[in-house]
Steps between C-alpha positions, in 0.01 A plus 500: 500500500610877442201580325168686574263735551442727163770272314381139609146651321635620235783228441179219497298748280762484238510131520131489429519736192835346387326146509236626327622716217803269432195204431315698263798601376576129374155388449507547151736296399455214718596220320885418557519255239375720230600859665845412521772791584543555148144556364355745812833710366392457160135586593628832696782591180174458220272764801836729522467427877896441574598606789181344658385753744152455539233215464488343177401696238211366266525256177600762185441207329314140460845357402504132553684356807414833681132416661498609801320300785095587487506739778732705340302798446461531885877470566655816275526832475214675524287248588582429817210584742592309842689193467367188307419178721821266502568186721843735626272728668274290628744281696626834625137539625425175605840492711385815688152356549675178632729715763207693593279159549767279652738701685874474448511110602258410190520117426552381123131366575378827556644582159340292338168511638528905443559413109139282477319779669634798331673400184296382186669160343512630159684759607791335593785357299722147499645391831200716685268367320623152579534561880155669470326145310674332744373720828142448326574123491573497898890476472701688727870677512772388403269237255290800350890590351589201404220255396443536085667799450757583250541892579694488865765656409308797264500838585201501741612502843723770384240758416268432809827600703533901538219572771715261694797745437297809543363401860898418628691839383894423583368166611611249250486134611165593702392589152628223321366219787177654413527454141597141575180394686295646179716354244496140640105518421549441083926461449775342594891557466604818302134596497490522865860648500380741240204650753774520776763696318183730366381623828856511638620710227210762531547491905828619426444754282370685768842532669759419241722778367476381169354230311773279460517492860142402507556238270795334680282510824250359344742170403606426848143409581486192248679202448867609326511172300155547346462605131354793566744614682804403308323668229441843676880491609556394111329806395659746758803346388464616138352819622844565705714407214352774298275363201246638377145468609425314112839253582432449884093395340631288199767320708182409749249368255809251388548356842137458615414398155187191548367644813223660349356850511308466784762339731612713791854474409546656149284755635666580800798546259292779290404669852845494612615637195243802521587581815877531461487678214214729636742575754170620678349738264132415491425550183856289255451214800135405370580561180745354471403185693165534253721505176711171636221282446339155592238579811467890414196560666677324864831599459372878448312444775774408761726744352275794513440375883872486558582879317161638700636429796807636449390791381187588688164601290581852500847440288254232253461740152152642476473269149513165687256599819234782372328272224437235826292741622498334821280253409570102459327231358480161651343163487533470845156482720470852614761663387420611134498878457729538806684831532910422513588750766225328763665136373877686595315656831372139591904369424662778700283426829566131456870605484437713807334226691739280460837723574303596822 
């Protein structure tokens, strides 16, 4: 690990504040089977807000098909006064209180009995709120992940994956191990391999030259036969071959076509996407990523962790970090109200701790 000191701090702050701005940035139009690609760009043409370069810019009309979600009003521009509550953040939260609990050598146990004491049920979401029903019923891991529930492979294990990443800077297959024993608690197969690739990917970003580096480190650390990661080669494929952002996207949505819009590995091909074609500026990666669709509100969210840490928080624009006025909302016990730089302080001595 090559990095520390002032940068290590300021490397996790920006993953804090990317995670967090690139959510609220796709909160809005949550809803990947109604938002599609096409419609957020129609939304943005009708608002004049092509080139996206700031949150998303409020309804200048009640047109139908372009409701936003309910909280809308507390996710765009100028109304953004700290960050709105959103099961991405808190499993940011809730992995940092788990490392601070537990130690390092957590159990998938410990997991879960961290979720019934600090995470409300009805605020959480398909396979983790099966695993969670099941914890309450007295299973335990791996049956919590398995027993009646349909979600395994969703998104979920994905987006509970970056404090995993932030707390192993250069360190990717501590990160992704990690990742593992959290994921096995609700998912199975690409759902696990989704969490993995997450925290291994933001691990590197602390140390790669570029992102596409990042990305390819990110690969070794997951089976090379699994779908998601034939279909991150697929899209750095496309990406090499020189088609558009638009073509690489449209060619994608053909060839995970069925999976679903929650599925980890459609969305992993949006997040890919957004990061290659960010090519590490902060603000095109999570809009782009954003304007690709399906899980807008995750995907945001892990690219806005990916481009933070590249970047640091001082290089994150002043349009995506002021209006969080340092302030985050959360449903998890004891957290709600908590000031992001103390949440990145708390990260950065965990990081710390364990380099030592």
């Amino acid at each position: 690990m090559t990095t520390v000191g002032t940068e290590l701090a300021d490397r996790v702050l920006g993953g804090w504040l990317g995670r967090i701005a690139g959510n609220m940035l796709g909160k809005p139009v949550e809803q990947g089977d109604h938002w599609t690609r096409d419609r957020i760009d129609r939304y943005l043409r009708q608002a004049e807000a092509l080139p996206l370069t700031d949150y998303l810019p409020v309804p200048v009309s009640a047109g139908v098909g372009f409701e936003l979600r309910p909280e809308w009003r507390e996710c765009v521009r100028g109304g953004i006064h700290g960050s709105c509550r959103d099961d991405d953040v808190d499993y940011a939260i809730l992995g940092l209180d788990l490392l601070e609990t537990y130690g390092f050598g957590f159990s998938t146990e410990q997991v879960g009995d961290l979720w019934l004491l600090r995470l409300p049920y009805l605020q959480t979401f398909t396979a983790e709120r099966a695993a969670y029903r099941n914890l309450a019923n007295g299973l335990k891991p791996p049956l919590t992940a398995t027993y009646d529930n349909p979600y395994q492979e969703w998104i979920g294990a994905l987006i509970r994956a970056d404090v995993y990443g932030w707390t192993c800077p250069g360190v990717p297959r501590h990160a992704a191990s990690l990742a593992r024993r959290d994921a096995v608690l609700s998912h199975t197969g690409n759902g696990v391999y989704g969490a993995m690739w997450a925290a291994a990917l933001i691990s590197a970003a602390f140390t790669a030259p570029t992102v596409r580096s990042a990305i390819d480190t990110a690969l070794m650390v997951i089976p090379a036969s699994s779908r998601l990661a034939r279909t991150v080669r697929r899209v750095l494929s496309l990406h090499e071959t020189g088609l558009s952002w638009e073509e690489t996207l449209s060619t994608m949505t053909e060839e995970t076509a069925g999976l679903g819009w929650i599925h980890t590995v459609p969305n992993a091909a949006v997040l890919t996407a957004g990061l290659l074609y960010g090519a590490g500026d902060f603000t095109r990666t999570i809009t782009l990523t954003v304007r690709g669709g399906l899980d807008t509100d995750s995907n945001g969210a892990t690219a806005g962790s990916v481009a933070g840490v590249l970047c640091g928080a001082r290089e994150i624009p002043p349009q995506w970090k002021d209006p969080l006025e340092d302030t985050v909302r959360s449903a998890v016990f004891g957290f709600d109200g908590a000031r992001i730089s103390e949440l990145a302080e708390r990260t950065v001595r965990l990081a710390e701790a364990a380099a030592s």
